[in-house]
Predicted model as a PDB file, atoms N, CA, C, CB and O in Angstrom, pLDDT in the B-factor column:
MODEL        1                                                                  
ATOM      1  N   UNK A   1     -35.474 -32.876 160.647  1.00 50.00           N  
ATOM      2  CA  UNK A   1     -35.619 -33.162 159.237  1.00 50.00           C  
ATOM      3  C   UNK A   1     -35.015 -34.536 158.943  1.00 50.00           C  
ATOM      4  CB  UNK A   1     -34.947 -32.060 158.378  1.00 50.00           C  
ATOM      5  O   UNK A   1     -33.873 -34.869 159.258  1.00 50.00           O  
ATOM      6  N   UNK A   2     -35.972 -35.347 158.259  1.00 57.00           N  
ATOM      7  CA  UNK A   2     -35.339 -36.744 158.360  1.00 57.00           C  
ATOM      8  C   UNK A   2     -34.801 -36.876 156.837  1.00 57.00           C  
ATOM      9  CB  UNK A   2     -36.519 -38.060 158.851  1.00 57.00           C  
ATOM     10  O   UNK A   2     -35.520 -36.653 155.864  1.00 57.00           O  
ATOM     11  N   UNK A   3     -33.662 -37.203 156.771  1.00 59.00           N  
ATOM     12  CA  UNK A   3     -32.688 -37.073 155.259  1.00 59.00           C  
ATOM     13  C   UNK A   3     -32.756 -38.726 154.933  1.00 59.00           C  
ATOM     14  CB  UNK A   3     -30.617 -36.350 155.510  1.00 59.00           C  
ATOM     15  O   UNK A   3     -32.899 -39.675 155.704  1.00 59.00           O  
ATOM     16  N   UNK A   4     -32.586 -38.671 153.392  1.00 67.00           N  
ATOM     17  CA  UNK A   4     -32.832 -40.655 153.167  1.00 67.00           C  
ATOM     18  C   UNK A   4     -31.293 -40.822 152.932  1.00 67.00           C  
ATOM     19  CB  UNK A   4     -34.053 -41.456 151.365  1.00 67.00           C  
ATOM     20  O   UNK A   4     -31.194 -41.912 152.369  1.00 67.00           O  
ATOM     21  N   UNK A   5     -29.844 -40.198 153.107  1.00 66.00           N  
ATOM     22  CA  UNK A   5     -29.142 -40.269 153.051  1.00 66.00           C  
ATOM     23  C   UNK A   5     -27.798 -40.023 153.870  1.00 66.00           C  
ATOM     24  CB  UNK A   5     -29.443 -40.063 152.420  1.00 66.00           C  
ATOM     25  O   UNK A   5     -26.656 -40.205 153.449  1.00 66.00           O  
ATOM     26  N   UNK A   6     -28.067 -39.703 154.762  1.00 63.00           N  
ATOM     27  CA  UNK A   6     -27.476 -39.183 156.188  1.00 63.00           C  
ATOM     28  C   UNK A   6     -25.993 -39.208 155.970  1.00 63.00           C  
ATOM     29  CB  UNK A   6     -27.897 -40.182 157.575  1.00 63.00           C  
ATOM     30  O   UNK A   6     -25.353 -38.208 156.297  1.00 63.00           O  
ATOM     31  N   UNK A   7     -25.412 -40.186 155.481  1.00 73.00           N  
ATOM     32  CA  UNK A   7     -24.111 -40.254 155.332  1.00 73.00           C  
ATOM     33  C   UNK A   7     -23.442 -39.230 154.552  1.00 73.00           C  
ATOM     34  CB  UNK A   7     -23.852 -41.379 154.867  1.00 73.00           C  
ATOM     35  O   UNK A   7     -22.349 -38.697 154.740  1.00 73.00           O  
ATOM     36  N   UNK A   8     -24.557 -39.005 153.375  1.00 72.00           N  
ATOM     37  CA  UNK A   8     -24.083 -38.007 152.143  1.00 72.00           C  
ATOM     38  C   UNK A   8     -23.959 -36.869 153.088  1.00 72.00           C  
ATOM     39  CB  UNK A   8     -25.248 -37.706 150.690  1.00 72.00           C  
ATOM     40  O   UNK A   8     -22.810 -36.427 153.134  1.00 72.00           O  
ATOM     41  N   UNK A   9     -24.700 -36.351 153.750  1.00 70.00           N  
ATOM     42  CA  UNK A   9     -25.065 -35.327 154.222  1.00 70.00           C  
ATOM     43  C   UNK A   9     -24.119 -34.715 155.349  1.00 70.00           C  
ATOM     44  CB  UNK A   9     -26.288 -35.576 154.575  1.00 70.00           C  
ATOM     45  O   UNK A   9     -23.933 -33.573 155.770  1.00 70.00           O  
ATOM     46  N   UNK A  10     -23.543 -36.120 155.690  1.00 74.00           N  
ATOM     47  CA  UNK A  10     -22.369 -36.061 156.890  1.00 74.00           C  
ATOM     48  C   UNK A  10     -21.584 -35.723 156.385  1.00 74.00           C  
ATOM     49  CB  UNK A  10     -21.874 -37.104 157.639  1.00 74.00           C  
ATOM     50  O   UNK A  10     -20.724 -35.162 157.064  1.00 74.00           O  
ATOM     51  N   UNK A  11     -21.408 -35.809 155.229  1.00 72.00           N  
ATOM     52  CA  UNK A  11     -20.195 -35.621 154.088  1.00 72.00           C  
ATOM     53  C   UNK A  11     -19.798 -34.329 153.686  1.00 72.00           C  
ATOM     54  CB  UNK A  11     -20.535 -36.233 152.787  1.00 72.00           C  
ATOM     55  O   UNK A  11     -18.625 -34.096 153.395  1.00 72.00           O  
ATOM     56  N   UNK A  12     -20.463 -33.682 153.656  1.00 74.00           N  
ATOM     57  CA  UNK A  12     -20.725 -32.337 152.961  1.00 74.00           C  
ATOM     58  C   UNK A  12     -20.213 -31.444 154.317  1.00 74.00           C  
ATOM     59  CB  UNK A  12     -22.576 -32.057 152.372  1.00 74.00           C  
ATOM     60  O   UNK A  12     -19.611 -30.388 154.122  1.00 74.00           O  
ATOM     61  N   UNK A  13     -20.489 -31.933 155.736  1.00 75.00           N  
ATOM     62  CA  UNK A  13     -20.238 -31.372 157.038  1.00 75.00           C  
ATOM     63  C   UNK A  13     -18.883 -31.492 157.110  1.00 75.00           C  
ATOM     64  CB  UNK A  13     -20.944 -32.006 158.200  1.00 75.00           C  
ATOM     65  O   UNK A  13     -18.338 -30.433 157.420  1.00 75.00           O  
ATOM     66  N   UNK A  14     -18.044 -32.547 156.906  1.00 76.00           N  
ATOM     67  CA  UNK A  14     -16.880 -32.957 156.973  1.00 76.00           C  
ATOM     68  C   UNK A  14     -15.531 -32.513 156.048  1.00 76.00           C  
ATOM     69  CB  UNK A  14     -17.152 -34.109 156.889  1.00 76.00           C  
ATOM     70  O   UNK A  14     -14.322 -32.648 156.234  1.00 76.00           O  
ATOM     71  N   UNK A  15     -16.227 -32.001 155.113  1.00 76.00           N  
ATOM     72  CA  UNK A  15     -15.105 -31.812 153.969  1.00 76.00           C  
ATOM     73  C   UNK A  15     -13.866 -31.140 154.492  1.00 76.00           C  
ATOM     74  CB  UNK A  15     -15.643 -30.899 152.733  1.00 76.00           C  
ATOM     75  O   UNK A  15     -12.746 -31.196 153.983  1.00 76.00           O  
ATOM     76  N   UNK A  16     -14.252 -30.442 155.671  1.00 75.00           N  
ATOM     77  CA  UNK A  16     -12.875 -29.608 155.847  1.00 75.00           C  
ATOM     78  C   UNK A  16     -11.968 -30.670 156.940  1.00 75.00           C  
ATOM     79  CB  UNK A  16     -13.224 -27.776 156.649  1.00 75.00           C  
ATOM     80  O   UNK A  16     -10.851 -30.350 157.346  1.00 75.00           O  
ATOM     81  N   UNK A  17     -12.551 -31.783 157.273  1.00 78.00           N  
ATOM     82  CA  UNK A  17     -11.798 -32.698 158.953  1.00 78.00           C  
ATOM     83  C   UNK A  17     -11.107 -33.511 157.553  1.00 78.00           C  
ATOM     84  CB  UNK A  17     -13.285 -34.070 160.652  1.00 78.00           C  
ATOM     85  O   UNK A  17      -9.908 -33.788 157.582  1.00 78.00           O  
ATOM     86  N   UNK A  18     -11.785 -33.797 156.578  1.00 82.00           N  
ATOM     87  CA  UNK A  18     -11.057 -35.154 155.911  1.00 82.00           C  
ATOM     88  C   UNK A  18     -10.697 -34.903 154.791  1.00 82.00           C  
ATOM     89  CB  UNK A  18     -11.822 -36.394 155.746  1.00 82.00           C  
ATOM     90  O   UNK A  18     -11.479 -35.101 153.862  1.00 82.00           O  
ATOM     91  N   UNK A  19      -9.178 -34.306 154.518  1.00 84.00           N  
ATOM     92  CA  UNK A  19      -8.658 -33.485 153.888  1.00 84.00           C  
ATOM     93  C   UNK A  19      -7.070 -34.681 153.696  1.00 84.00           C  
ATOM     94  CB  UNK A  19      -8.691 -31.846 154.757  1.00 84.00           C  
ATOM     95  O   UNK A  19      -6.853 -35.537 154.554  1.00 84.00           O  
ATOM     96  N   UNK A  20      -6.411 -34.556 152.822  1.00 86.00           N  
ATOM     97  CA  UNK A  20      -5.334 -35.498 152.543  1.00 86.00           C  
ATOM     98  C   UNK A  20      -4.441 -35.207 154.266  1.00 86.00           C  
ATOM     99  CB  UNK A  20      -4.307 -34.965 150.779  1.00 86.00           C  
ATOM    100  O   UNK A  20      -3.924 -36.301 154.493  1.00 86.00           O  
ATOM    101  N   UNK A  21      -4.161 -34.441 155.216  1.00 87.00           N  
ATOM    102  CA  UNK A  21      -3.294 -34.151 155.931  1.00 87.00           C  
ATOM    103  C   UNK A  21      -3.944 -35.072 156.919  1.00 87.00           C  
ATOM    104  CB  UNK A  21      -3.001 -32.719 156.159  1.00 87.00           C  
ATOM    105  O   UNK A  21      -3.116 -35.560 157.689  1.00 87.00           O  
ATOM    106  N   UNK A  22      -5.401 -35.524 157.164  1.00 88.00           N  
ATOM    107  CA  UNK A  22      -6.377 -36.344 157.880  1.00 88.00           C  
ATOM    108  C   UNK A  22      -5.675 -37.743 157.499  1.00 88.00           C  
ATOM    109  CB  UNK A  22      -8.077 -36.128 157.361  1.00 88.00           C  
ATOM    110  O   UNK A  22      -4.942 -38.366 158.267  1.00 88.00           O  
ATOM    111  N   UNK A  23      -5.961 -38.078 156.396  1.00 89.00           N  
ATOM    112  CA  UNK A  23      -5.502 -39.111 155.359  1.00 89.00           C  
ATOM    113  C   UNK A  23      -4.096 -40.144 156.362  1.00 89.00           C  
ATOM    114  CB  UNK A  23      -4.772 -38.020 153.657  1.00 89.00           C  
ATOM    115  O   UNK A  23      -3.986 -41.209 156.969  1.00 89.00           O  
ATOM    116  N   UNK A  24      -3.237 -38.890 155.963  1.00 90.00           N  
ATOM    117  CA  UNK A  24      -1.754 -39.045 155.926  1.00 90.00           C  
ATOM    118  C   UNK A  24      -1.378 -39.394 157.849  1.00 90.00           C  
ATOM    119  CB  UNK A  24      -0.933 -37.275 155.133  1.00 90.00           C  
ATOM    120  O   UNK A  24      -0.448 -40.105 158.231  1.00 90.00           O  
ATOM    121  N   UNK A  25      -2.110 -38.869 158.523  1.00 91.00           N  
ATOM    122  CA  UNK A  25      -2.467 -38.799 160.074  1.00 91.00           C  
ATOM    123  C   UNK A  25      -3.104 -40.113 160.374  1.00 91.00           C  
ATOM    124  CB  UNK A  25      -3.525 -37.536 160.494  1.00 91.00           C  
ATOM    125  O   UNK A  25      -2.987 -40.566 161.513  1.00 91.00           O  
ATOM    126  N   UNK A  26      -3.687 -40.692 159.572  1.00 91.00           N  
ATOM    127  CA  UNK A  26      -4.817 -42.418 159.846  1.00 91.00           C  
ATOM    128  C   UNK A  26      -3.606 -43.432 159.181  1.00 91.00           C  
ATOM    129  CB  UNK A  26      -6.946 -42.606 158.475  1.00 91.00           C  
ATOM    130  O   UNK A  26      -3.482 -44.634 159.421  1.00 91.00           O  
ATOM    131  N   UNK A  27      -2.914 -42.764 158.452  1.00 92.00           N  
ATOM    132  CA  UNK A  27      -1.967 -43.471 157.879  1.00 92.00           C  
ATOM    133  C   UNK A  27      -2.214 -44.538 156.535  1.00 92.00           C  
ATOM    134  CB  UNK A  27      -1.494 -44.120 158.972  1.00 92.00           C  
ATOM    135  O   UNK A  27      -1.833 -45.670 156.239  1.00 92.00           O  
ATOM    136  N   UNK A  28      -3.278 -43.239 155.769  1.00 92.00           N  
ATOM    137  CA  UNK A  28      -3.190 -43.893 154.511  1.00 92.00           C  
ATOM    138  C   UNK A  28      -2.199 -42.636 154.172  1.00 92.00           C  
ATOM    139  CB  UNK A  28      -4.726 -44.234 153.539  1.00 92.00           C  
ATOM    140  O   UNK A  28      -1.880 -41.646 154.830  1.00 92.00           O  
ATOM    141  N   UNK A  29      -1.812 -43.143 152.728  1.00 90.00           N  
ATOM    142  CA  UNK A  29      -1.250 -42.206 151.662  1.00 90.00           C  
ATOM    143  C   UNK A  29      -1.813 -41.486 150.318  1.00 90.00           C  
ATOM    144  CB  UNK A  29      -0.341 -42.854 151.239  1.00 90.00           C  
ATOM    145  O   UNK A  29      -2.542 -42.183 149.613  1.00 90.00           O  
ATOM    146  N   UNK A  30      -1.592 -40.392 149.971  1.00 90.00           N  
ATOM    147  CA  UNK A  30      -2.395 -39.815 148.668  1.00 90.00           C  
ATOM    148  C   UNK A  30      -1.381 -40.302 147.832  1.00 90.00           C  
ATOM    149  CB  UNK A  30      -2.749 -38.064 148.493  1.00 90.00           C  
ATOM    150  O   UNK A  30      -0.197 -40.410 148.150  1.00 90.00           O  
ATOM    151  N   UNK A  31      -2.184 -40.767 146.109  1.00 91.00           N  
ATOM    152  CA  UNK A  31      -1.899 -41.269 145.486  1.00 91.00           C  
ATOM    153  C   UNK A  31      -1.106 -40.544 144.633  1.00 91.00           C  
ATOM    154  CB  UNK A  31      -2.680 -41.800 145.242  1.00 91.00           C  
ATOM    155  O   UNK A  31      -0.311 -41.140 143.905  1.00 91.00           O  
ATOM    156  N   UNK A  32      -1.225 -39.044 144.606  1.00 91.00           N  
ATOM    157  CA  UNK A  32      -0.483 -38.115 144.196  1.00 91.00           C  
ATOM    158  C   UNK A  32       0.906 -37.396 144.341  1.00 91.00           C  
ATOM    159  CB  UNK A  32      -1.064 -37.582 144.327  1.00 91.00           C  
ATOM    160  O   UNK A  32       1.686 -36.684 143.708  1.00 91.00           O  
ATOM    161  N   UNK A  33       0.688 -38.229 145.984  1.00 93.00           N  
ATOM    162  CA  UNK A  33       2.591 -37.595 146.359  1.00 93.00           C  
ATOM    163  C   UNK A  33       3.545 -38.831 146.028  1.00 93.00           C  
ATOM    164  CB  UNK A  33       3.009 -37.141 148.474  1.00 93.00           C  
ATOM    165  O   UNK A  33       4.757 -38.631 145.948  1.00 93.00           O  
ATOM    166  N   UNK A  34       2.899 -40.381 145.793  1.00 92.00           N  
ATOM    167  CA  UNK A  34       3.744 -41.012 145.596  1.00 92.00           C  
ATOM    168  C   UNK A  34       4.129 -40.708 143.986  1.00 92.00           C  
ATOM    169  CB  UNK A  34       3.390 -42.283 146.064  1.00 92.00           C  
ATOM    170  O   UNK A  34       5.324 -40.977 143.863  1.00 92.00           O  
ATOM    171  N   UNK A  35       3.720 -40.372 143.049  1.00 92.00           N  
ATOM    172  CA  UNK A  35       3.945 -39.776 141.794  1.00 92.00           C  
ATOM    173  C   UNK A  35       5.069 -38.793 142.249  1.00 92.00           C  
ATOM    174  CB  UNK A  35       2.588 -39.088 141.096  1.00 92.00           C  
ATOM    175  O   UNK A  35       6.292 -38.885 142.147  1.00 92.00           O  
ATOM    176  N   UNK A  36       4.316 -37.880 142.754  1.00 91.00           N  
ATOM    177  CA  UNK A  36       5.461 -36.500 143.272  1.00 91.00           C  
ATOM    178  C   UNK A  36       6.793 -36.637 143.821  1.00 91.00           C  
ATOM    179  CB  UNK A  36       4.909 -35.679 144.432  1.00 91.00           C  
ATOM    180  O   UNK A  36       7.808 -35.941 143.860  1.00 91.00           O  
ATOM    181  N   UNK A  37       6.355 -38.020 144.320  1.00 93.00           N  
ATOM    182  CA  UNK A  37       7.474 -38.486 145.079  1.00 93.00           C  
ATOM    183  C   UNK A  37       9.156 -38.772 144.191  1.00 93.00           C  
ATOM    184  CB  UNK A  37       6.833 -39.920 145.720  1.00 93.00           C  
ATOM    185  O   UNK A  37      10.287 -38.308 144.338  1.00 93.00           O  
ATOM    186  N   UNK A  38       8.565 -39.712 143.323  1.00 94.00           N  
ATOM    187  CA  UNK A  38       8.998 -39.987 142.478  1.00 94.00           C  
ATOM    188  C   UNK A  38       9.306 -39.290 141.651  1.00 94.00           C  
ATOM    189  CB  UNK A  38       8.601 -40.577 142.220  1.00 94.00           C  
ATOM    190  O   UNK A  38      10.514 -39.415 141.448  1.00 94.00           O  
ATOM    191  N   UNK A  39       8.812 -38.511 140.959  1.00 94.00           N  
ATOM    192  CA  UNK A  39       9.113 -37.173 139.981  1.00 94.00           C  
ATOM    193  C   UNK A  39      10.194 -35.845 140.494  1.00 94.00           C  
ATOM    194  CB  UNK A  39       7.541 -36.425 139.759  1.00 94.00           C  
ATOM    195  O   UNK A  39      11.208 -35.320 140.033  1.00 94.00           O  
ATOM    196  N   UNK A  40       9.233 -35.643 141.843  1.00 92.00           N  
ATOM    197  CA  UNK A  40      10.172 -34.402 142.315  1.00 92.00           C  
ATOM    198  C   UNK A  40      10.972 -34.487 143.461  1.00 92.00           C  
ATOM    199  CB  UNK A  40       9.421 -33.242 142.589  1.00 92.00           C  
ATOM    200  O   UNK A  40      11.769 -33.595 143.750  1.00 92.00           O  
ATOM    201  N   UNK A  41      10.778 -35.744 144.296  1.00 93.00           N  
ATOM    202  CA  UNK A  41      11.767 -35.925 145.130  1.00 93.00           C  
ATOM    203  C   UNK A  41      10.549 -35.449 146.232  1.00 93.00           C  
ATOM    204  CB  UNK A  41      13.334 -35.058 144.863  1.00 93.00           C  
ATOM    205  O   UNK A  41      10.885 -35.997 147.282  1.00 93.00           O  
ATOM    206  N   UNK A  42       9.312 -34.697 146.473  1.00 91.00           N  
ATOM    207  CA  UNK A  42       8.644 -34.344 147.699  1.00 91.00           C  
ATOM    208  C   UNK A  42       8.708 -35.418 148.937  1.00 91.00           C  
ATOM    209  CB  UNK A  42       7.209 -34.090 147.322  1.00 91.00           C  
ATOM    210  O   UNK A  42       8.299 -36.578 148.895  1.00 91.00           O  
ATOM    211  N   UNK A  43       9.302 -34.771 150.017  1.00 94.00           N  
ATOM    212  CA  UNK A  43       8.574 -35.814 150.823  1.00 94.00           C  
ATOM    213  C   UNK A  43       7.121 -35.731 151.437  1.00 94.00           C  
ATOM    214  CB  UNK A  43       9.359 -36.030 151.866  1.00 94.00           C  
ATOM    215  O   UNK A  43       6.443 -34.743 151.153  1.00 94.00           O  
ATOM    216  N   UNK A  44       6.662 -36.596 152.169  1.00 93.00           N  
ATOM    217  CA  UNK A  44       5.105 -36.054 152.725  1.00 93.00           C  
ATOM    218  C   UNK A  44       5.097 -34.782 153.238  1.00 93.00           C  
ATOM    219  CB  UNK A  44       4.476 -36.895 153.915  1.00 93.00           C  
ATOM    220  O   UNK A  44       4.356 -33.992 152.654  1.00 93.00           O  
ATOM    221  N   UNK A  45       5.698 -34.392 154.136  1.00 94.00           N  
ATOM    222  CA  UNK A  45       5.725 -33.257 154.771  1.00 94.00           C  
ATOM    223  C   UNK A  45       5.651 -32.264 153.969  1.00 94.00           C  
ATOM    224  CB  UNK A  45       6.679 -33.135 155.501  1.00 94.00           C  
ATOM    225  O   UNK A  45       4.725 -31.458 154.062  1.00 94.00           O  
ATOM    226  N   UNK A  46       6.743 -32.141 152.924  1.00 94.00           N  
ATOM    227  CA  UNK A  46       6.285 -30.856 152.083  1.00 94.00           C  
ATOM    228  C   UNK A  46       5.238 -30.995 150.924  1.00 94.00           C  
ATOM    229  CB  UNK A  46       7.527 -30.256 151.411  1.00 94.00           C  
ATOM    230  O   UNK A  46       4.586 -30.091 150.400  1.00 94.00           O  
ATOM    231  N   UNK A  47       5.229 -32.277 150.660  1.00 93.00           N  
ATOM    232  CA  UNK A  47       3.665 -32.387 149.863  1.00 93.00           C  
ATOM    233  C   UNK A  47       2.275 -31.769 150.947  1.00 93.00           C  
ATOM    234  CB  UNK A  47       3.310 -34.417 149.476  1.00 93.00           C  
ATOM    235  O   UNK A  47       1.289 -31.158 150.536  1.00 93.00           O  
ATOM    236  N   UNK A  48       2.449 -31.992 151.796  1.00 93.00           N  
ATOM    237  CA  UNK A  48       0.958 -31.512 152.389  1.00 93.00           C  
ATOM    238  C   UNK A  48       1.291 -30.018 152.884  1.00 93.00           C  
ATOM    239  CB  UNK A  48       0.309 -32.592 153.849  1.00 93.00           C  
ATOM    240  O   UNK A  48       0.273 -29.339 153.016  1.00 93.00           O  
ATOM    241  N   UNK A  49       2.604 -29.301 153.214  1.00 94.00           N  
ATOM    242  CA  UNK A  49       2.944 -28.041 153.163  1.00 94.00           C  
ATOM    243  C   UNK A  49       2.516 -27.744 152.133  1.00 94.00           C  
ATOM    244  CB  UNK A  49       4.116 -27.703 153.318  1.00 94.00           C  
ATOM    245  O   UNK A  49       1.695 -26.839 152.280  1.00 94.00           O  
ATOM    246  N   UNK A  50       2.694 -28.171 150.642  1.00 93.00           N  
ATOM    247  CA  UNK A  50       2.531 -27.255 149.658  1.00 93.00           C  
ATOM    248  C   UNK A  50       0.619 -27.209 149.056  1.00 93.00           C  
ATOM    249  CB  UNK A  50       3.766 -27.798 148.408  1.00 93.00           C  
ATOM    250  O   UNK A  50       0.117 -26.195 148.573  1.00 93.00           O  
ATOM    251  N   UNK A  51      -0.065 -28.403 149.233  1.00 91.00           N  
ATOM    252  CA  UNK A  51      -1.109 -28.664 149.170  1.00 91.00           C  
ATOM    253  C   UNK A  51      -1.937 -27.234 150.278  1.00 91.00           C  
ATOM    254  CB  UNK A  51      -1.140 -30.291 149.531  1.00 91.00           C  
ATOM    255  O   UNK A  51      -2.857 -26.494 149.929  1.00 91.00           O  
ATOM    256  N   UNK A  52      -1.250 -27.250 151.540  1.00 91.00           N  
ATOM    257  CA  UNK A  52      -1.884 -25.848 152.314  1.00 91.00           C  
ATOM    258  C   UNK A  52      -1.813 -24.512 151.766  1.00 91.00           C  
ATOM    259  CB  UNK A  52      -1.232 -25.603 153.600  1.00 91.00           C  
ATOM    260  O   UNK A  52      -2.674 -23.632 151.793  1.00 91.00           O  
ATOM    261  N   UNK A  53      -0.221 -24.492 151.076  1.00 95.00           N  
ATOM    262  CA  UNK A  53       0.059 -23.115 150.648  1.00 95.00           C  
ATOM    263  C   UNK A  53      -0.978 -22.940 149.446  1.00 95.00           C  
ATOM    264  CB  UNK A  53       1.700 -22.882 150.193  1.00 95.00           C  
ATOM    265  O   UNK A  53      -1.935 -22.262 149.818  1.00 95.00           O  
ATOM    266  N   UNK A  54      -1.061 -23.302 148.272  1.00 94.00           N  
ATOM    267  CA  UNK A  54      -1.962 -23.629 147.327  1.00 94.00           C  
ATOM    268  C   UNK A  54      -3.592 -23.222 147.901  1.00 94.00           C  
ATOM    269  CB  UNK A  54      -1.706 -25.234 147.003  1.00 94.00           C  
ATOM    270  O   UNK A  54      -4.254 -22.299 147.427  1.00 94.00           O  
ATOM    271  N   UNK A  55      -4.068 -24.160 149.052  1.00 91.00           N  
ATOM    272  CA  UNK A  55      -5.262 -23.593 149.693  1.00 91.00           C  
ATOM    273  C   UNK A  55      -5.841 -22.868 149.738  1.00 91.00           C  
ATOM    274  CB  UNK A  55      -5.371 -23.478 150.344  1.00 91.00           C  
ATOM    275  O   UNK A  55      -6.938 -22.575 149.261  1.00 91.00           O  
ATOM    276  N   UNK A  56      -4.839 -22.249 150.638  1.00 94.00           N  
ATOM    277  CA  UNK A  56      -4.837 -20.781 151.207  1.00 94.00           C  
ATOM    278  C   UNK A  56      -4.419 -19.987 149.995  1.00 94.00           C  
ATOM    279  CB  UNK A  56      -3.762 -20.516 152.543  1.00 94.00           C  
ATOM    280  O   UNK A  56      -4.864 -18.860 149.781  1.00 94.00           O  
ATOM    281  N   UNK A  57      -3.760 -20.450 149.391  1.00 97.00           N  
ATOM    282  CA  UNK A  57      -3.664 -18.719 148.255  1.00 97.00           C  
ATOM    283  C   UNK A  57      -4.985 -18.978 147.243  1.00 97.00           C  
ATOM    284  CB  UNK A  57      -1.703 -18.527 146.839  1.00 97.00           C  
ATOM    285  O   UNK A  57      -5.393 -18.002 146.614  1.00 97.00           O  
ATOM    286  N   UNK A  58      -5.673 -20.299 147.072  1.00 96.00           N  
ATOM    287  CA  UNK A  58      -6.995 -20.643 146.434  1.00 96.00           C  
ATOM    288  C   UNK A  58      -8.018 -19.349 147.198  1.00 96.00           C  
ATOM    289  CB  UNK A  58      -7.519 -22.507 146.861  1.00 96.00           C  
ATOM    290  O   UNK A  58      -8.353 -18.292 146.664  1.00 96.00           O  
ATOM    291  N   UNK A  59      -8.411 -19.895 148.785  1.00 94.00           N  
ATOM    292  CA  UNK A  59      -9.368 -18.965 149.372  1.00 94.00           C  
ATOM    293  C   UNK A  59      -8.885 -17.699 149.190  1.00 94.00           C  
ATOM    294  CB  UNK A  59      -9.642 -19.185 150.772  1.00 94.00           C  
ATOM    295  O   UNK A  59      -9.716 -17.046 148.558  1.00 94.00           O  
ATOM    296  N   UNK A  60      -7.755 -16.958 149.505  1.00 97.00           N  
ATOM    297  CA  UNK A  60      -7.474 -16.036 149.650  1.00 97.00           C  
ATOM    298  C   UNK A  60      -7.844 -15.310 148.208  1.00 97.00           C  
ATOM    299  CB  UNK A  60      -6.278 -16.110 150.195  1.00 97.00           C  
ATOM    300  O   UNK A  60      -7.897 -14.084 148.309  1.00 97.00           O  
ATOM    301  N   UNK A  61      -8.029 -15.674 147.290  1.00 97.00           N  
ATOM    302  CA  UNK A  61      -8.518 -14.970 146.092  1.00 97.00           C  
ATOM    303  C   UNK A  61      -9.449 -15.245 146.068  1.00 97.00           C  
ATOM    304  CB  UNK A  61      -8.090 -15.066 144.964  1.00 97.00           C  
ATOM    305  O   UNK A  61      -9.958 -14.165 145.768  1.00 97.00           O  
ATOM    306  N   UNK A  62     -10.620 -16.234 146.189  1.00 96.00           N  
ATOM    307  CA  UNK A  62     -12.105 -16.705 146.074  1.00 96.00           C  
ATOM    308  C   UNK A  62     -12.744 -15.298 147.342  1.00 96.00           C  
ATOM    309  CB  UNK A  62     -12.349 -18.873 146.717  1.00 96.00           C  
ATOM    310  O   UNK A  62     -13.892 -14.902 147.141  1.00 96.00           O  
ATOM    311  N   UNK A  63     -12.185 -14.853 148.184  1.00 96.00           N  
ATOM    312  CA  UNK A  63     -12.646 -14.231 149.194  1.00 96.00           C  
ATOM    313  C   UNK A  63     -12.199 -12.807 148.832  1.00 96.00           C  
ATOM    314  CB  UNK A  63     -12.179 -14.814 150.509  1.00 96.00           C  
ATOM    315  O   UNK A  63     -12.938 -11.911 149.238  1.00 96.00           O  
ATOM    316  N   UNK A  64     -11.155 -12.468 148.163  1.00 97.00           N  
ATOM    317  CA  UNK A  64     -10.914 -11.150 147.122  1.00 97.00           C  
ATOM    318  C   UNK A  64     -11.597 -10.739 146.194  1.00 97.00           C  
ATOM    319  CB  UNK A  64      -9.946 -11.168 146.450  1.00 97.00           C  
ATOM    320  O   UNK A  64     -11.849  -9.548 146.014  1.00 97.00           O  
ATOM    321  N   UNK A  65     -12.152 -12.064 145.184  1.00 96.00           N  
ATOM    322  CA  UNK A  65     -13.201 -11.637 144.365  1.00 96.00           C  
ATOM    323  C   UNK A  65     -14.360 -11.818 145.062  1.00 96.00           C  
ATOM    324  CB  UNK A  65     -13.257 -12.276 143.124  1.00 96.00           C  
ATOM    325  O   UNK A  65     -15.051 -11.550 144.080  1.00 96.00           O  
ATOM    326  N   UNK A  66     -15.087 -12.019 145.823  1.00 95.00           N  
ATOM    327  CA  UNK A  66     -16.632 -11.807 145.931  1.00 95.00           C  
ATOM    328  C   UNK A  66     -16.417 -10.439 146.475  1.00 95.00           C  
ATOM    329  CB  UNK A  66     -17.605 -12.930 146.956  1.00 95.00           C  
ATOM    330  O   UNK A  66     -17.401  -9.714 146.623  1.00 95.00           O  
ATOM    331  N   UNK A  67     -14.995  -9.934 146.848  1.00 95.00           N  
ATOM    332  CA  UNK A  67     -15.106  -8.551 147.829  1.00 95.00           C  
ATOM    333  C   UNK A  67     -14.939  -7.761 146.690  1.00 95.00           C  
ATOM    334  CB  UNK A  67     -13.891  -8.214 149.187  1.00 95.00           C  
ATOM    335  O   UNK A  67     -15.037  -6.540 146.815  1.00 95.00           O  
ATOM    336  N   UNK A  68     -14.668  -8.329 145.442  1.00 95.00           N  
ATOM    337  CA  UNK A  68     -15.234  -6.758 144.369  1.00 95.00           C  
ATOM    338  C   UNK A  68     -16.224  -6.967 143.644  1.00 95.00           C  
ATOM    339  CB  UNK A  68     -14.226  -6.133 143.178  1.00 95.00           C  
ATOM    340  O   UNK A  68     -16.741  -6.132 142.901  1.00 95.00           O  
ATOM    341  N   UNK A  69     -16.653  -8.374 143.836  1.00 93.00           N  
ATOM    342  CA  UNK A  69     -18.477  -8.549 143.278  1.00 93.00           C  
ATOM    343  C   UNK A  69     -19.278  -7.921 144.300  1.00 93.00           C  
ATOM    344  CB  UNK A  69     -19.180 -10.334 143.158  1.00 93.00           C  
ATOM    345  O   UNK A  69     -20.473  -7.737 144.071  1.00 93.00           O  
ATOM    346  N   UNK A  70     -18.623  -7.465 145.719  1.00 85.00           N  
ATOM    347  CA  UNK A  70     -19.591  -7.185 146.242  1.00 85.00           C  
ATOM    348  C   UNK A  70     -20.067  -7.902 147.233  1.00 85.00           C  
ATOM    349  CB  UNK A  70     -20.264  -7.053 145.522  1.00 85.00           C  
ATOM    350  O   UNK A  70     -21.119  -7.575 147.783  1.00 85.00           O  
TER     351      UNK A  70                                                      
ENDMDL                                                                          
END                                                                             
């Protein structure tokens, strides 16, 4: 199937490899922990700890409710 956008499309494949913890690993920074940084004292490490915990308790209910939709 020939796509007129291939990149977009690569994109949509990728969402889960290029995630802020990807980011932070290439050695850019999210623009959000330096705020956090500043505000709450986070360092990276527990900014992207808490960004996982958050995640995971996100799916973990998205995958609870379709299991009582059915």
């Amino acid at each position: 199937m020939i796509h007129d956008h291939p990149s977009q499309r690569k994109g949509h494949l990728m969402k889960t490899k290029w995630n802020n913890e990807f980011f932070v690993k290439i050695g850019l920074i999210p623009s959000y922990w330096l705020y956090y940084k500043e505000q709450f004292g986070f360092t990276l490490q527990s900014y992207l700890e808490k960004l996982t915990e958050v995640a995971k308790k996100k799916k973990s209910r998205a995958v609870q409710r379709m299991k009582e939709k059915g």
